[in-house]
N, C-alpha and C positions, 0 to 999 in steps of 0.2 A: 491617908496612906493605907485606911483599912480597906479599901474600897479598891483601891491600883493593885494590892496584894492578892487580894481576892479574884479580879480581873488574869493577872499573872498565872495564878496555878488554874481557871480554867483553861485558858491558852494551853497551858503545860500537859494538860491532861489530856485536851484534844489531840496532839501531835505527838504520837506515839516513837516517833524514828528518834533516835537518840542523837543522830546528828543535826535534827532541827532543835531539840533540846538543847543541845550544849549551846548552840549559838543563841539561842534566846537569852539565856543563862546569862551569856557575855553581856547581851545588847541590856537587859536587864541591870545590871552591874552598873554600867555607864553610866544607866539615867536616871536609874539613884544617887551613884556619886554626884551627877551634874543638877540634879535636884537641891541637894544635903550642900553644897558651893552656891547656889543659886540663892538659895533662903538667907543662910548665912550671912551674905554679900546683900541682899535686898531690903531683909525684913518687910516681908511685904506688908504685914499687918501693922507697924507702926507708921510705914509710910502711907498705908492707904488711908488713913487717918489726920493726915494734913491734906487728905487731896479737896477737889469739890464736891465731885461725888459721892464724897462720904459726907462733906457738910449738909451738901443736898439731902442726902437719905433718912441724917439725924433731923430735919426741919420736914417732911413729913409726918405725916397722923401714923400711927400704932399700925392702923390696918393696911393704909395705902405700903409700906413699909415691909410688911411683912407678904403683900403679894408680890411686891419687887424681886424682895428675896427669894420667893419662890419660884416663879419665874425665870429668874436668875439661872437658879439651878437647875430648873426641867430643860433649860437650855444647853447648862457645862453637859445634861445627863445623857443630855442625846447627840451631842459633840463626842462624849466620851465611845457611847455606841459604833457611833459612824466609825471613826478612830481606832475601834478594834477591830468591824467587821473586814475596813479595809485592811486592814494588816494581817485581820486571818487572811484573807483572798490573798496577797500578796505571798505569805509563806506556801500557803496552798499548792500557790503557782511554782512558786520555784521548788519545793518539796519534788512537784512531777516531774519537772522539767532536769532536775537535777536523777531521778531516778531515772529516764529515758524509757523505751517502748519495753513493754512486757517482753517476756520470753513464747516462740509458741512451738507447740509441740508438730514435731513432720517427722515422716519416715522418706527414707532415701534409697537409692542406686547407685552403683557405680554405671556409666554408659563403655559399653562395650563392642566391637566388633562381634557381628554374628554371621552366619551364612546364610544366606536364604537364596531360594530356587524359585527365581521370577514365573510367576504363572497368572493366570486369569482365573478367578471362580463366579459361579453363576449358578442359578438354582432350576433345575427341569422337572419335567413331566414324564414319567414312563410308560413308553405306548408297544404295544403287542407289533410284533416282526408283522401278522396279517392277525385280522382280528372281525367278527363278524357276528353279530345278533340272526340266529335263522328261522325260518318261516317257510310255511309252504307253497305259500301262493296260494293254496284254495281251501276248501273248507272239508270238514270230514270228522267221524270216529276215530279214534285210537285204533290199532289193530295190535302193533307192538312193538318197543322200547329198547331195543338193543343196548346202548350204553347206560353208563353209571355215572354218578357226578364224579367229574375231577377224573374221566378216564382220557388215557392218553387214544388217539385215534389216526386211520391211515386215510391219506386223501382217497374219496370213492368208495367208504365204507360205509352200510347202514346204517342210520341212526335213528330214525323212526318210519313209520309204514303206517298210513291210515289204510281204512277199509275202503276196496276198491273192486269188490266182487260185482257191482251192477257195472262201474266205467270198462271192464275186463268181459262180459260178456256182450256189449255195447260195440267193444271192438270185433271181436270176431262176427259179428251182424256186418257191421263195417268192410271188413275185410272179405264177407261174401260175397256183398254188393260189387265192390272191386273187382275183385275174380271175375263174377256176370260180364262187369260192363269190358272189361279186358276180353274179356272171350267176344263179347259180341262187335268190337271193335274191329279184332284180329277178322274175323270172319266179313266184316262191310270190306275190308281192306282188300279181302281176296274176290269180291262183287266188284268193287272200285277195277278192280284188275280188269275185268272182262266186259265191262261198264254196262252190270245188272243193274246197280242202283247208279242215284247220281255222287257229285262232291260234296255238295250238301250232306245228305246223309250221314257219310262217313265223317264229316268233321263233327256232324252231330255228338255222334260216338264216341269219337278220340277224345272228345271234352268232357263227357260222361264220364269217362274211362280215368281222366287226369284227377277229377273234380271228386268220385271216389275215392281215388288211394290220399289225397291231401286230407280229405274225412279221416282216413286210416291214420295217419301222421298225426292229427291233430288228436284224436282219441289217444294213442300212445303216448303223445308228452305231455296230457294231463294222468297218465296213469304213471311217469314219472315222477313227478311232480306230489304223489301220495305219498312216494316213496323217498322220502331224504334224504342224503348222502351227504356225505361232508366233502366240502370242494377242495380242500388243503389238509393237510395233514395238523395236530395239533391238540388241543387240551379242551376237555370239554366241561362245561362251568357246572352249575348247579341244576340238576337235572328234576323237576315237577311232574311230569307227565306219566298218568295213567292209561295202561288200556281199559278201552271204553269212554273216555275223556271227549267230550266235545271241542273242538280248536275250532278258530276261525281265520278266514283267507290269511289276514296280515295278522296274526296274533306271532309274539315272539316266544317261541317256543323252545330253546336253547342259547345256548354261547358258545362259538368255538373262538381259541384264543392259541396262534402259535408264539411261543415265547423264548424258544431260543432258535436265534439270536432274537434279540431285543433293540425296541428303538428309545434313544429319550430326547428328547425335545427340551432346548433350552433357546436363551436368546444370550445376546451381547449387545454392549453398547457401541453405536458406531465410530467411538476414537479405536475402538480395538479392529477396526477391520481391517489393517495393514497387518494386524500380530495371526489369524486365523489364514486358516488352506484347509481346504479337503487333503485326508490323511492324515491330520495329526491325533496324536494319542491324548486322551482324554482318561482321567481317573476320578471315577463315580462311588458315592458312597451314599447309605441309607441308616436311618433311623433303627431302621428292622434288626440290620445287622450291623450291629457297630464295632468297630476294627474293624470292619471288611470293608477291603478297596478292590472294586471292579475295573480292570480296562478296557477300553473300548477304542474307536477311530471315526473322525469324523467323517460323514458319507456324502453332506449337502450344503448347501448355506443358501440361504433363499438371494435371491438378485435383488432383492427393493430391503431399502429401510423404513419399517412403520412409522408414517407420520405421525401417530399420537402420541409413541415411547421413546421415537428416534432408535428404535436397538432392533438388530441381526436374528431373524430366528435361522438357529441353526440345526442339523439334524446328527446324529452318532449312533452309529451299531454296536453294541455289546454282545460279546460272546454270552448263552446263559445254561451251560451246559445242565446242572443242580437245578437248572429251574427255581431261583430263589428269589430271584427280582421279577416282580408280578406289573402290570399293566395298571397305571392308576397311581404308582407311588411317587412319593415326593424325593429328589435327590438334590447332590449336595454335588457340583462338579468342579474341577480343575482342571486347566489346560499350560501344560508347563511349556516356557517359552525360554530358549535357549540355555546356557549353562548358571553356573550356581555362581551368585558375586557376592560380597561384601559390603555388610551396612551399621552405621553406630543407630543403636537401637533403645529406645523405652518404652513402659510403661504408656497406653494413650492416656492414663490418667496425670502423669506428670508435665500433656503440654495444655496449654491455656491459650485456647482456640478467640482471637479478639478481630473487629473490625482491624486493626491498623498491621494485624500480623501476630504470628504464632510465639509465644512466650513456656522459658522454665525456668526453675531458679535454681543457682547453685549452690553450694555452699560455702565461704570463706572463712578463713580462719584470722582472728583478729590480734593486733598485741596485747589486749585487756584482757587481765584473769578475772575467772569468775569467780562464787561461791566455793565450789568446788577446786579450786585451785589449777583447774583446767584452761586453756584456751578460751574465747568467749569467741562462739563459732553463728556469724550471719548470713544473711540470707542475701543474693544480688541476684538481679530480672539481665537473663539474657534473649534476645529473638535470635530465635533459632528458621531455618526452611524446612518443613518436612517432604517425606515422601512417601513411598506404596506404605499399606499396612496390612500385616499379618496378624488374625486373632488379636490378639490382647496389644500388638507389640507395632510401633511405628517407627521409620526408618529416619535419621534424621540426616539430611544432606549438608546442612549447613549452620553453623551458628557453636559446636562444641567441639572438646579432643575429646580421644577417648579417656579416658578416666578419672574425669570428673565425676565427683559428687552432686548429683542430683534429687530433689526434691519430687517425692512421687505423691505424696497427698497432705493434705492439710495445707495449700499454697493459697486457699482464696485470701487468706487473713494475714497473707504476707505482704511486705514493701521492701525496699531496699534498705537494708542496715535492721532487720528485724534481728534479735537475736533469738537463736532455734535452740531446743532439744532434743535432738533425734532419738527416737524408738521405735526400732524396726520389727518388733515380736507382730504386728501385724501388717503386713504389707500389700498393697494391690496385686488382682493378677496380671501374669505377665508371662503367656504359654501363646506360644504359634498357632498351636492347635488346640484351641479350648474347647470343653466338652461340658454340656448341660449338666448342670448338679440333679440327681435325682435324692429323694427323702429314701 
């Protein structure tokens, strides 16, 4: 008995829940009572002593005898073992089974109707209205530098001048020779008249005459060509050039850049090319400025779709009166497409994106109280359809009403009939237009 006693308050000690306690307690009771009736009614030690087995045991030797007995009992000891360990596993089991699934912790939503303004976004290139690296075509000194970096400039203005004193005296040599062969033409012309000389002669001449002044023309548009001008009116970049400076034919020597209006360059993909036209209005944003929305209107769309992207490049002109939007930046576009509709809306972190289709779960309130004497409020998997998505927030077409309670994070470790504790002090985002966190 010391031994079953002793067995009992381990049990007892392992199973801390008071409601496996009490029933041990019972079961304990019983098979005592039914022990203490069992003895009683049996005597088993006087009766085992009429049996064979005991005659048997007494007509072995001292030692054969006493290994029997040993034996015996390594045997009841490891029956008793088994006997326990199954019966722990057994309460074990039912202990969990009887407690049911943990509780887990999620933050929530109500889903709601919100309005949103169907549009298209895409991300572009900012390209200069005209824009152009210049050079002069030939080679030469510095002479001198008219503009300043970053000055504004009139189409046909100078902007650099090399030195051109020997091509400039070149020409008027040029231009003498012309003069000559013109005068001596005019005068074969008037021999031609009275037929002193012959035709020959005279065409001689008049090709002289031609073949001069193209000399003259070609001297003059390389003495152009020293002289730079800006072809378009516009913004001049970051200005290097010294007089005295050696430059070479093709060296780039400046930057003009017109920048208002302004182009940007984006693409689409080809299910949007039913929703785009030239002329619609497009609202463009940057990095540089932020809250600031630029408008603009689409001016082209290219006629072929890219075989490698499948998507539309498209082209838009922006007013840039401030000159604030530079050539080269990165932009953030929308193209709004008809009026503003109606959508139940969450959280993208509350749907659960699967092969077989899109999942959230709600929340149900159950008739079990809990601890708290509250509701004991679970968790149930509905598929939902979704649809467009804005910033943080996705439209859901099908699957909820509104105002349900929704499950926005901690749902991986859910199932059906989980019970939840909501705590909402920190919650996903969930803004249309979300903006980079800066430190």
């Amino acid at each position: 008995m010391k031994i079953v006693d002793a067995i009992k308050n381990t049990v007892l000690k392992l199973l801390r829940s008071w409601r496996v306690r009490e029933k041990l307690c019972i079961l304990w009771n019983k098979i005592k009572h039914l022990y203490v009736r069992l003895a009683q009614k049996i005597r088993p030690y006087q009766r085992f002593k009429n049996t064979r087995m005991y005659a048997k045991l007494m007509s072995m030797t001292q030692m054969r005898r006493r290994m029997t007995l040993m034996l015996v009992g390594v045997f009841l000891l490891l029956g008793l073992i088994f006997a326990f360990n199954q019966a722990k596993t057994m309460l074990i089991k039912h202990f969990i089974s009887s407690a049911g699934l943990p509780p887990a912790y999620v933050s929530t939503t109500i889903i709601k109707l919100e309005e949103w303004q169907p549009k298209l976004s895409s991300v572009g290139n900012i390209r200069a209205y005209r824009g152009v690296e210049l050079s002069t075509g030939v080679e030469g000194l510095v002479q001198l530098v008219t503009v300043k970096s970053g000055m504004d400039v009139k189409q046909g203005s100078l902007l650099i001048k090399l030195v051109d004193a020997a091509e400039v005296a070149q020409l008027h040599a040029l231009k003498a020779q012309a003069e000559l062969a013109q005068v001596i033409n005019e005068r074969d012309k008037q021999q031609l008249a009275i037929q002193a000389i012959s035709k020959n002669v005279f065409d001689t001449s008049a090709t002289d005459a031609k073949s001069k002044r193209a000399l003259v023309e070609q001297q003059e548009a390389l003495i152009v060509k020293k002289n730079l001008k800006a072809p378009f009116s516009g913004r001049v970049g970051i200005v290097t050039l010294n007089p005295g400076q050696y430059v070479g034919a093709s060296e780039k020597l400046l930057t003009l850049q017109t920048i208002d209006p302004i182009f940007v360059d984006f693409s689409m993909p080809q299910s949007a090319a039913g929703s785009i036209e030239v002329g619609q209005t497009i609202e463009l944003s940057t990095d540089a400025y932020k809250g600031a929305v630029f408008a603009g209107k689409i001016t082209a769309i290219s006629p072929r779709v890219d075989l490698n992207t499948r998507n539309i490049q498209i082209e838009a002109l922006l007013a840039n009166p401030d000159k604030k939007i530079l050539p080269g930046m990165f932009a953030n576009l929308n193209i709004n497409l008809g009026e503003k509709v109606k959508f139940l809306t969450l959280p993208l972190t509350a749907v659960t994106y699967n092969p077989y289709g899109s999942t959230v779960f709600i929340t149900k309130k159950t008739d079990r109280i809990g601890k708290d004497g509250q509701a004991v409020i679970e968790a149930q998997q509905v598929f939902v359809t979704t649809g467009s998505t804005r910033g943080d927030q996705v439209a859901i077409v099908k699957g909820l009403d509104e105002g349900a309670t929704v499950v926005t994070s901690g749902q991986l470790k859910l199932k059906n009939g989980t019970p939840l504790i909501i705590n909402n002090k920190v919650s996903p985002a969930n803004s249309p237009n979300p903006k980079p966190q800066e430190n």
